[in-house]
NUTORFI-745182 format. One record per residue: residue in three letters; x, y, z of N, C-alpha, C in turn. Coordinates in steps of 0.2 Angstrom, whole numbers, plus 5000, padded with zeros to 4 digits. Layout:
residues N
R:aa:n_c1:n_c2:n_c3:ca_c1:ca_c2:ca_c3:c_c1:c_c2:c_c3
R:ALA:X:Y:Z:X:Y:Z:X:Y:Z
...
This chain:
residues 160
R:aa:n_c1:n_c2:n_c3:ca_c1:ca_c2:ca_c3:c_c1:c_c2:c_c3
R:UNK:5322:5635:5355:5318:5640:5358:5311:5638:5358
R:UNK:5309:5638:5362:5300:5636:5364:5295:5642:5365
R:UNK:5292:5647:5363:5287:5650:5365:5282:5648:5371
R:UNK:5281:5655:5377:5278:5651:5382:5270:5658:5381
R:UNK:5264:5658:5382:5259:5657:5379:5256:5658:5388
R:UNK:5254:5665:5391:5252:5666:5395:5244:5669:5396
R:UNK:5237:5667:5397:5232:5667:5395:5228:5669:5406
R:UNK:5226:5675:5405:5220:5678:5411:5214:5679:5409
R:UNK:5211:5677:5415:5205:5678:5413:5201:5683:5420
R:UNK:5196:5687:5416:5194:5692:5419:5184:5692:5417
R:UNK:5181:5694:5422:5174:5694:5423:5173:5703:5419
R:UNK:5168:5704:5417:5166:5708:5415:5160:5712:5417
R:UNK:5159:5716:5420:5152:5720:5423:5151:5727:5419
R:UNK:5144:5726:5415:5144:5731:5411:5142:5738:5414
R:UNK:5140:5738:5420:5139:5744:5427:5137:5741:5433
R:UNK:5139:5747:5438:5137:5744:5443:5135:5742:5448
R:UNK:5128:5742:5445:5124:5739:5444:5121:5731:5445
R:UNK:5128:5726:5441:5125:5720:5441:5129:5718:5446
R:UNK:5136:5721:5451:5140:5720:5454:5133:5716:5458
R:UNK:5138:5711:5465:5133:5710:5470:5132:5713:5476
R:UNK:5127:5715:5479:5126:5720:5484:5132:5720:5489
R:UNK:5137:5718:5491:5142:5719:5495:5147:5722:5490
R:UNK:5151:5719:5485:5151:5722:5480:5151:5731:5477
R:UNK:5147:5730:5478:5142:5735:5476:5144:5741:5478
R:UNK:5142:5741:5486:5143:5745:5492:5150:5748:5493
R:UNK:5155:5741:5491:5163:5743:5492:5165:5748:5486
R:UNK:5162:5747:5480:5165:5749:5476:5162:5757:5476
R:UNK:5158:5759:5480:5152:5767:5480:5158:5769:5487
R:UNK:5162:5765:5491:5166:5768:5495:5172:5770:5491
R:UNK:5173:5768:5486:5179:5768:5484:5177:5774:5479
R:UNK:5171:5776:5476:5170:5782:5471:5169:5787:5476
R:UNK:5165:5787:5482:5165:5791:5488:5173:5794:5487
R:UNK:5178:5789:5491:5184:5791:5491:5187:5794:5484
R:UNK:5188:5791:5478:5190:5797:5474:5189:5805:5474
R:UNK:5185:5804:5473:5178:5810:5476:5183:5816:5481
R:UNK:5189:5815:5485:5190:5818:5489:5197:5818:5488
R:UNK:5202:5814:5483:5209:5815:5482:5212:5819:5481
R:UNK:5219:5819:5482:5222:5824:5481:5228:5826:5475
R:UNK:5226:5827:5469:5227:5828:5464:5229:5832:5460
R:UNK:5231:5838:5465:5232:5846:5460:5236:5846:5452
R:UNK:5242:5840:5453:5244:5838:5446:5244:5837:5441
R:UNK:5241:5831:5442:5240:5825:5437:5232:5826:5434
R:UNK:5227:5829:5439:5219:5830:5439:5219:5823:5437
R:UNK:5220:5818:5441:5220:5813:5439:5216:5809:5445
R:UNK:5210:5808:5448:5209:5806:5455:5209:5797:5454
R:UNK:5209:5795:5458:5208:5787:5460:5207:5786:5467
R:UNK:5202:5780:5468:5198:5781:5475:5200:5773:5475
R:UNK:5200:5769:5480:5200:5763:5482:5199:5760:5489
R:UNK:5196:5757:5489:5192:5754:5495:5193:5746:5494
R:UNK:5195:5744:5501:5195:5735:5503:5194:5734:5508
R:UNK:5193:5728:5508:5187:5724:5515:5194:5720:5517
R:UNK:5193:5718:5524:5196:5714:5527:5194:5709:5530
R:UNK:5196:5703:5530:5193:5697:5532:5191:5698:5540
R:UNK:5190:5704:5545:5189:5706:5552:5184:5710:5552
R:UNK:5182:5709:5545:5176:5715:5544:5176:5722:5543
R:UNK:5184:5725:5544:5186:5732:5544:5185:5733:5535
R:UNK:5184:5740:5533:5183:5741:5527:5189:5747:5527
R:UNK:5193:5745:5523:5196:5752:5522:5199:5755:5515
R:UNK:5199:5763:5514:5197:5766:5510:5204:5770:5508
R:UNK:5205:5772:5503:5213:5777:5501:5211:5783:5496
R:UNK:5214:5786:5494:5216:5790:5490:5221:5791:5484
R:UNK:5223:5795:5479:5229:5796:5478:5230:5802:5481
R:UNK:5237:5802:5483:5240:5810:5486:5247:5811:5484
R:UNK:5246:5817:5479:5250:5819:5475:5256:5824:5479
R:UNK:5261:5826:5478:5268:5829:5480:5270:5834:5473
R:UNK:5272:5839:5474:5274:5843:5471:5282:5840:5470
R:UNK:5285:5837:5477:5292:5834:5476:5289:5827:5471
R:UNK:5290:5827:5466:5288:5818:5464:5294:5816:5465
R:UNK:5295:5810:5468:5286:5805:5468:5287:5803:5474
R:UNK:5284:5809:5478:5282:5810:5487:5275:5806:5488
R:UNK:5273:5807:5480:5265:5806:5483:5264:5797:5482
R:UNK:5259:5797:5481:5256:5789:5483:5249:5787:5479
R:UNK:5249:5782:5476:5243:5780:5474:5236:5777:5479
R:UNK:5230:5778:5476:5226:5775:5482:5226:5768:5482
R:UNK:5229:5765:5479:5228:5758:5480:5232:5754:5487
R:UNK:5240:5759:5486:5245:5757:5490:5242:5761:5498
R:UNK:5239:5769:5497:5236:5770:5503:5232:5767:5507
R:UNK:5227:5762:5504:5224:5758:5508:5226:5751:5510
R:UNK:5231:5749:5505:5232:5743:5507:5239:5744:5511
R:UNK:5243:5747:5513:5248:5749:5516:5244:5753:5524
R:UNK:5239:5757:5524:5234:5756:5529:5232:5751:5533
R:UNK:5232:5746:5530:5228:5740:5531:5232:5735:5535
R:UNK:5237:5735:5533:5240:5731:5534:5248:5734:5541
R:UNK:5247:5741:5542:5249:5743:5546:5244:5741:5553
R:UNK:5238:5743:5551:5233:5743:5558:5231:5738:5558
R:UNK:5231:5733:5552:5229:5724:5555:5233:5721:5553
R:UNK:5238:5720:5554:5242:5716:5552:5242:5711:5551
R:UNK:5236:5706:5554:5237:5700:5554:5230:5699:5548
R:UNK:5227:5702:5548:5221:5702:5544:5220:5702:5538
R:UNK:5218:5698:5533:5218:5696:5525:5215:5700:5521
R:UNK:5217:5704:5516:5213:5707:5511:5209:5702:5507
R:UNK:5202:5703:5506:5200:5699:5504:5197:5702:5497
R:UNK:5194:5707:5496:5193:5711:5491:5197:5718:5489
R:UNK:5196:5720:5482:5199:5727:5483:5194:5729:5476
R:UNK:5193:5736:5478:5187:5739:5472:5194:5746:5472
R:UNK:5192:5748:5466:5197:5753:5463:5192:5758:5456
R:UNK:5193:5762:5456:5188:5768:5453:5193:5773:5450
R:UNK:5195:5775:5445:5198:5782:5443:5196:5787:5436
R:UNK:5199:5790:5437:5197:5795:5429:5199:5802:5433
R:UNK:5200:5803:5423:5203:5812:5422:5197:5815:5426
R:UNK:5199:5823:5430:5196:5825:5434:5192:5830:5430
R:UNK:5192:5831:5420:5188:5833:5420:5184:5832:5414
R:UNK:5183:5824:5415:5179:5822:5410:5178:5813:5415
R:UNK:5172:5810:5413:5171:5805:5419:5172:5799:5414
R:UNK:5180:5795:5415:5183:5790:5410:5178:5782:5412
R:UNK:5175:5779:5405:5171:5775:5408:5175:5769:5405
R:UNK:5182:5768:5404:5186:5765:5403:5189:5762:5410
R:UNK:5189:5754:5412:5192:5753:5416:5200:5753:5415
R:UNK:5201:5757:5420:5209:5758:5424:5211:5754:5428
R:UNK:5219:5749:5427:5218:5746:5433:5226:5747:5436
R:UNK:5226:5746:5442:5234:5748:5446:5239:5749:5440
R:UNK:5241:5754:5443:5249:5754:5440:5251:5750:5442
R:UNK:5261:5750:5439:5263:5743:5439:5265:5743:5449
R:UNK:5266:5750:5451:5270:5751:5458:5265:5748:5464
R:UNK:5260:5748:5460:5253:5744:5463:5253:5737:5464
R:UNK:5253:5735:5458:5252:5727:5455:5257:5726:5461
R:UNK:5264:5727:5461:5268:5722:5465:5269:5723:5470
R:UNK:5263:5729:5476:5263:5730:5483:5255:5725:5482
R:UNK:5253:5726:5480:5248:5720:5481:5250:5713:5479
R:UNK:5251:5714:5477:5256:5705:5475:5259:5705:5482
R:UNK:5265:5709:5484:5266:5707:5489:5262:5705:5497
R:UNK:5257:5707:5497:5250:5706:5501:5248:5700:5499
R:UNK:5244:5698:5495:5244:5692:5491:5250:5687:5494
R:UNK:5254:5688:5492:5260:5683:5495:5258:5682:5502
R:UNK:5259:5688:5506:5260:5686:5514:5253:5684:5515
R:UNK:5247:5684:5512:5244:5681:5516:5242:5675:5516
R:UNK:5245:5672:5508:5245:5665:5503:5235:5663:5503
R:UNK:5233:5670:5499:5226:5669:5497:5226:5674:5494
R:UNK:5222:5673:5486:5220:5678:5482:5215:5684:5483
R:UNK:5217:5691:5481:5214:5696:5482:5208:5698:5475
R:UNK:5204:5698:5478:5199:5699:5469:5199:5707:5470
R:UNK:5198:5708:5464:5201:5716:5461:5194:5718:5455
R:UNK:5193:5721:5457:5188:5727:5453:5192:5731:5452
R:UNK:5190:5732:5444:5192:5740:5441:5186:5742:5435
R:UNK:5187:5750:5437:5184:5754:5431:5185:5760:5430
R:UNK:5182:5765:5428:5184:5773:5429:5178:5776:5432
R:UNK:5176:5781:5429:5172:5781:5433:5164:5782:5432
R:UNK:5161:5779:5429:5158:5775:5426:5157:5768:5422
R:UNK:5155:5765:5419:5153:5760:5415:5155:5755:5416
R:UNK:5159:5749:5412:5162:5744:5414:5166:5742:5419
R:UNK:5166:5738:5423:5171:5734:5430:5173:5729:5427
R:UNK:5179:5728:5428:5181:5723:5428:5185:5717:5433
R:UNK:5183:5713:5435:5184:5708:5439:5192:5704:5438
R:UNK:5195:5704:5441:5202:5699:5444:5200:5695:5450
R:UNK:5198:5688:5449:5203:5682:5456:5207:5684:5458
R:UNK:5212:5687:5454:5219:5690:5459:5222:5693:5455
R:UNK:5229:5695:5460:5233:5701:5455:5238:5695:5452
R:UNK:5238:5689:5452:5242:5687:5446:5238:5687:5440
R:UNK:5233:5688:5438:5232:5689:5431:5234:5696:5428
R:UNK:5235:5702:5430:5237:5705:5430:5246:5707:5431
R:UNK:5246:5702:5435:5255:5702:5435:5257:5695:5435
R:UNK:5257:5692:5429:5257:5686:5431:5265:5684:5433
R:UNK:5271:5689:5429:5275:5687:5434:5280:5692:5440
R:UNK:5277:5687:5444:5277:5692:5452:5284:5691:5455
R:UNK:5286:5696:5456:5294:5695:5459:5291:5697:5465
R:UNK:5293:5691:5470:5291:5691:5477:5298:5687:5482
R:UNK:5297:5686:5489:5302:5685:5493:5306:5677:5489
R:UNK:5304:5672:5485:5306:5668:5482:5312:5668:5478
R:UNK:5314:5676:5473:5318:5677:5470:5323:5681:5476
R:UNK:5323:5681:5481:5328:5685:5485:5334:5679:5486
């Protein structure tokens, strides 16, 4: 037996604030969008906004189901957005924002796992890393190079 010893490393912004002006702005679309989910369950909002390498900017929500699990995360809504109308075009960024809806979580949140591996899947197809911002919705952000730090093992078309 050998122990194997798997080590991520992640950027830390203590608001955002120090993000850089484009940055910045994605991540104020993606609190815009929270801002507007649809949540009656969970009271649980998450907004998410990604740039696309065509200059398109595109924005999701969560949208909850009363039949679970009808509804959908904001992460999966924009990037399955995304890549329905651009098909060919690379996510280059994704900024993500969440927290309880009645208290404002200054805890960075980051994809569930149904996320992690539809963005892995993206990631795969378009064989370039997606940088990932997360936070709640306030205070620290935290930066990913990509969702293999987060998932570092990525079940994609190679195991099929």
């Amino acid at each position: 037996m050998r122990e194997l010893n798997i080590n991520t490393s992640f950027k830390v912004y203590d608001s955002i604030d120090e993000l850089d002006t484009e940055t910045k702005k994605l991540m104020q679309k993606a609190i815009k969008a929270r801002k507007t989910a649809y949540a009656p369950y969970s009271n649980f909002s998450v907004g998410a906004a990604l740039n696309l390498d065509n200059g398109e900017t595109i924005t999701g929500t969560n949208q909850e189901n009363a039949a679970y699990p009808s509804g959908l995360c904001a992460e999966r809504v924009a990037i399955f957005y995304a890549g329905s109308q651009f098909p060919n075009a690379k996510v280059l960024k994704l900024c993500i924002t969440a927290s309880p809806n009645d208290r404002d979580s200054d805890i960075p949140i980051p994809p569930c796992g149904a996320c992690r591996q539809s963005i892995a899947e993206y990631e795969f197809k378009q064989e370039t890393a997606i940088e990932i911002y997360f936070m709640g919705a306030k205070g620290e952000i935290y930066k990913s190079d990509s969702l293999k730090n987060l998932l570092p093992f990525m079940f994609d078309k190679n195991h099929l």
